[in-house]
N, C-alpha and C positions, 0 to 999 in steps of 0.2 A: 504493500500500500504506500501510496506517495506522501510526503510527509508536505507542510507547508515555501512558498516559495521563498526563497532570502530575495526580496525587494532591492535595488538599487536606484539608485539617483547622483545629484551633485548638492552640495552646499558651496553657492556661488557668492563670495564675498561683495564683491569681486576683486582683483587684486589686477591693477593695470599702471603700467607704469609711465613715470612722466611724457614719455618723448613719444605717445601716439596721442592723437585725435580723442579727446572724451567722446564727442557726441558718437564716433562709428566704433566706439571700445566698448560704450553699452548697447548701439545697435546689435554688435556679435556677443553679446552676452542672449539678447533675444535670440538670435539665428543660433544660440548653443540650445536652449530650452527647444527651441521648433527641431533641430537635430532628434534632439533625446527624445521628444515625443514619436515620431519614426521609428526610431529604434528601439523603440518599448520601453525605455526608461520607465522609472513608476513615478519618482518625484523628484523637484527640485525648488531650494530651499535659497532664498534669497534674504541679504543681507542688508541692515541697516548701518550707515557712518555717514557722520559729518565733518570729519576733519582728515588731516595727513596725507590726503590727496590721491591715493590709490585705491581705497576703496570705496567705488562713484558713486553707489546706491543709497541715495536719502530715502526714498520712500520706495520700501519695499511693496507696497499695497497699490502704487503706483505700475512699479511694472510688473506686480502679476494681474491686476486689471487687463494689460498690454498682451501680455504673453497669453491671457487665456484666449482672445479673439485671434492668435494665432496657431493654437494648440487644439487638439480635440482627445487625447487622453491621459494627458499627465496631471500628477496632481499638484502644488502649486501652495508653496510656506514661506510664510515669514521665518528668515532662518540669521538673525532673528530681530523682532521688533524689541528694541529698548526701554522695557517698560517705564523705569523713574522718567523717561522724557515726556510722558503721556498721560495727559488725564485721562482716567481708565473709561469713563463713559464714553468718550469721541473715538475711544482705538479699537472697543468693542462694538460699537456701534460701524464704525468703519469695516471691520474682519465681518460683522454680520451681512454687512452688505455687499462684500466680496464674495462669501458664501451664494448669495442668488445669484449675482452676478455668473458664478463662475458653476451653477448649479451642484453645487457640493463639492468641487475640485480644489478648493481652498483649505489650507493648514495654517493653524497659528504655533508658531515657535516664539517663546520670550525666554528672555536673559536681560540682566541688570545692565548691561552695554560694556562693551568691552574696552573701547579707547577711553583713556581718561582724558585727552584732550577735548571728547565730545563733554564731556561732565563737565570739565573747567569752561569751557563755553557758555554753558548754560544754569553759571552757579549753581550745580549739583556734589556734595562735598562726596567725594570718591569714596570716604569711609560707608558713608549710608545708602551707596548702590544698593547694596544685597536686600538689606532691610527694605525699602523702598519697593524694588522686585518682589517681597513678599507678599507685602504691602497690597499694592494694586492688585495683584496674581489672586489674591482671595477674591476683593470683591469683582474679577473680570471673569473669574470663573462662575461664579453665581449672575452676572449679567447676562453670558452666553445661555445659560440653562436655563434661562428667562424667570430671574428673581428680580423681586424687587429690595434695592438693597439705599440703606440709609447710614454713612462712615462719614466721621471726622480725622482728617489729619493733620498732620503739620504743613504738608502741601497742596492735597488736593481734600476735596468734598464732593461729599454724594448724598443729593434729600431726594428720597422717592425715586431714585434713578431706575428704572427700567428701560429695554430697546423695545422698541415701539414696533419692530417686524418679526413675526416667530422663524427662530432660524430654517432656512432650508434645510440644513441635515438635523437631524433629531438623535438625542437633544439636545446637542451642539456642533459645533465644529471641531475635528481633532488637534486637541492641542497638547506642544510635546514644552521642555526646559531644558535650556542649553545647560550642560556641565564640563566647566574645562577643570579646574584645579580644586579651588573647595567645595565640600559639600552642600553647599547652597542647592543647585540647582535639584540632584538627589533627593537631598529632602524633601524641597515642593514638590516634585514630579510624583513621590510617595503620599506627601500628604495631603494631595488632589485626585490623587490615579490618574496624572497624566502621562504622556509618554517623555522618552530621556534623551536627549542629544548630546553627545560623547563627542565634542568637539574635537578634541586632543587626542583621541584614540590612538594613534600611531606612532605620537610622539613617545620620548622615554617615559616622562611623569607616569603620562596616561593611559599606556597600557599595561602601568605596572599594577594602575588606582582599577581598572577597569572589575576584575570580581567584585570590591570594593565599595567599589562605587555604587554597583548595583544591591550589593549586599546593603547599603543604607537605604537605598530609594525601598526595599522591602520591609526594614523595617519600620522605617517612615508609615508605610500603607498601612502596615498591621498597628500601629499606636492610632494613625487616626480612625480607623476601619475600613478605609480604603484596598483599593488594589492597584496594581502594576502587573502588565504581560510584556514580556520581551518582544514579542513580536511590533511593538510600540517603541524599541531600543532601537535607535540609531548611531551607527561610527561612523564617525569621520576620518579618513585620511589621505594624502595625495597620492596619485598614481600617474605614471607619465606609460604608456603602450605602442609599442612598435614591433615588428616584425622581428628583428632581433637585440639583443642588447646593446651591441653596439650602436645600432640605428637611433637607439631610443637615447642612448648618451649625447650622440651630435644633437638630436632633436632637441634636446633641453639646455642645450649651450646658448641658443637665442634667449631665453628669459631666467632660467633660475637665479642669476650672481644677482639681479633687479630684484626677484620676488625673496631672496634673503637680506640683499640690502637693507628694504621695508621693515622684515623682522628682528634685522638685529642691529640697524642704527634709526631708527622713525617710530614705530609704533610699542607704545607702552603697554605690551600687553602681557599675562599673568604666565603664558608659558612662552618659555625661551626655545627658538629653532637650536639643535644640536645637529651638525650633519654627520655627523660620527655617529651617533647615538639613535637617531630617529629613524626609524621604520619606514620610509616612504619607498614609493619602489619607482625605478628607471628598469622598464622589461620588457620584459614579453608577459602576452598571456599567463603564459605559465607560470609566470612571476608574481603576476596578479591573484590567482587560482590560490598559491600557496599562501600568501600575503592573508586574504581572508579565510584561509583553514586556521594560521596562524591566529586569528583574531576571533575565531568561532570556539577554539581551545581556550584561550586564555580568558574570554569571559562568559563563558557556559552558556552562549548561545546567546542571538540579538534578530533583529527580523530584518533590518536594511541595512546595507552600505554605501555611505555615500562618499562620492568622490571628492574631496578637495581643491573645488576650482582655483589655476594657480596662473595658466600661462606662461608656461616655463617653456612653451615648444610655441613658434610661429601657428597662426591660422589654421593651416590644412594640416598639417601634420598631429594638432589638436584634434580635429574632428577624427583625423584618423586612431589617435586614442581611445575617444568616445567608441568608433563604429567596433574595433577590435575587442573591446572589451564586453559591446555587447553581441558579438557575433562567436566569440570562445571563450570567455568565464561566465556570463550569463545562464550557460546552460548545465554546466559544472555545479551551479548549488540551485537549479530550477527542477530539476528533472527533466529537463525540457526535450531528451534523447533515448528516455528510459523506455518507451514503446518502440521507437525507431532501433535500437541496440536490440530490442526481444525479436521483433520482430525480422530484422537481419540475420542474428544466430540462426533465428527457425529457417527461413528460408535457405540457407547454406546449409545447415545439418538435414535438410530433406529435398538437396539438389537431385541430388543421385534417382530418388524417389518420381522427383518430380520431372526429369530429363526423361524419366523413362516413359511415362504416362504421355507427356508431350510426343515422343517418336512412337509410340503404340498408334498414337491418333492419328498421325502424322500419317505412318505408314499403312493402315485403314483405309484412308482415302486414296492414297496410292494403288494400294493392291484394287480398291475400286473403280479406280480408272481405270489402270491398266486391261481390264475383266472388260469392262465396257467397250473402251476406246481402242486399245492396244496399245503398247510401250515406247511409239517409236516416236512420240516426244516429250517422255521423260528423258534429262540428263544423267547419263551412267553415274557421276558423280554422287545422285540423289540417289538411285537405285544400288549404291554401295554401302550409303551411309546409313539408308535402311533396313540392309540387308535382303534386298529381294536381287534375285538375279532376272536380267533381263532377256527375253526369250529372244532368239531370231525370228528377225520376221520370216515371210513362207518365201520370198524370192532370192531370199539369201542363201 
């Protein structure tokens, strides 16, 4: 019996560096989601920043509005919306209305925001991220399931606040919490029962936190009475795919020294890139395949993987990533070959069987002409290979 499918996708920052075009860096951020929708992707998870200049996407509810009128099966998340930036009434009211828009295709991802330059922006004191995220996360969670919810805080309020449309998916939208380094996000994903984004995954930190990790988001659930299903578990981590390893090396000589530069002189963020140390793969297939066995071991099992939009390889040789991965590790954790493989063996272990029945019929008809007609135009050729011997005719 076939067990359930491991889901893939991307989580698109997006990470583009100074020396191209913004406006056609997020037009090919679109033409990546239209790509993956093609190629069966399941979802893709887009990113909110306001600062430091390579990651473009302000509003993510903006271009998956965008991407859903060019898409027709993928599904389509905040990956992630910055809660403290947001009075939680406008952003749930927002994601609800994404939901009809996009008739159910919409996913909310939040996380406390990750650049501290966006917080310093927006006089947000970086210490009370988390808190703040917890904050809102309660009462946006009860706006989506359609309560009506009345909170004082130090930054925002809420009297009587209800969303005014019954969501399209019932009884809400899926919503998951990014976790990179502390248990923040764990927790709430536990003491909401929502699903977990494992940003970090492939990094050292975080595939070491990765049992861990999950081990809190449960017991999280079970103090508040909640639940959590793995198949709700998302990892993250970078993949670059080509034909052979070497291929896949030159490929990422056009962007990667830019997309670490980012991570380790520009952005403040909580895990540090190790290139020693960090699990990301430059490969093949096969490289890929092992990469996520590697990751299904270490944290007893997750439902998606998604790719780490990076840009480390030009245009095409990107999309050629994308197509490879899902044209030979796709099928590897889908079953997607398990009847085609049964059904291959049978028909090869019942060749012999079956050749024979083919030239019985074959040669039926033969010996029927021949009776009828006479032999003298069949090819001797035919008449050997069925074993009949071909008579002289009477003038011969």
């Amino acid at each position: 019996m076939l067990g359930p499918k491991l889901r893939f996708g991307a989580f698109i920052a997006p990470f583009h560096p100074l020396s191209e075009n913004p406006t056609l860096a997020i037009e090919r951020d679109l033409q990546l989601v239209q790509l993956m929708d093609t190629l069966g992707y399941d979802e893709a998870w887009i990113g909110e920043h306001h600062s430091a200049g390579y990651e473009l996407i302000a509003s993510p509810e903006a271009f998956i509005a965008t991407a859903a009128e060019r898409t027709r099966h993928i599904r389509l998340g905040t990956g992630v919306s910055s809660l403290p930036y947001h009075h939680p009434l406008i952003l749930a009211d927002r994601m609800n209305q994404l939901d009809h828009i996009t008739r159910g295709r919409v996913m909310f991802g939040v996380g406390p925001g990750a650049l501290p330059s966006d917080a310093h922006m927006m006089g947000i004191p970086v210490a009370r991220q988390r808190d703040r995220m917890d904050e809102a996360l309660a009462c946006i969670v009860r706006l989506l399931r359609g309560e009506t919810v009345t909170y004082k805080s130090d930054w925002f309020e809420l009297r009587d606040a209800h969303l005014q449309m019954t969501p399209f998916t019932r009884p809400s939208i899926e919503m998951a919490v990014a976790s990179q380094v502390s248990p923040t996000g764990a927790n709430a994903a536990g003491r909401h029962g929502l699903g977990l984004l494992s940003i970090g995954a492939t990094s050292a930190g975080g595939f070491n936190a990765l049992a861990s990790n999950w081990a809190i988001a449960e017991e999280s659930a079970r103090d508040a009475g909640t639940s959590v299903d793995r198949a709700n578990w998302r990892l993250v981590g970078p993949m670059h795919i080509a034909e052979t390893r070497e291929q896949a090396r030159a490929d990422v000589a056009f962007g990667l020294r830019k997309w670490l530069y980012y991570f380790t002189d520009v952005a403040a963020l909580p895990m540090a890139v190790d290139t020693e140390a960090d699990l990301a793969v430059v490969g093949t297939p096969d490289d890929a395949i092992a990469q996520i066995e590697r990751l299904e071991k270490q944290s007893g099992g997750f439902g998606c993987y998604l790719s780490l939009d990076h840009n480390w390889a030009d245009w095409d040789k990107k999309q050629r990533s994308y197509e490879l991965l899902a044209r030979y590790v796709f099928p590897r954790f889908q079953g997607s070959n398990v009847n085609r493989e049964q059904s291959l063996g049978w028909a090869r272990d019942n060749r012999p069987a079956f050749v024979g029945e083919l030239f019985g019929a074959m040669g039926a008809r033969i010996a029927q002409h021949i009776e009828d007609k006479g032999a003298q135009n069949i090819a001797p050729e035919i008449m050997e290979a069925m074993g009949l011997n071909k008579k002289p005719d009477a003038a011969e």
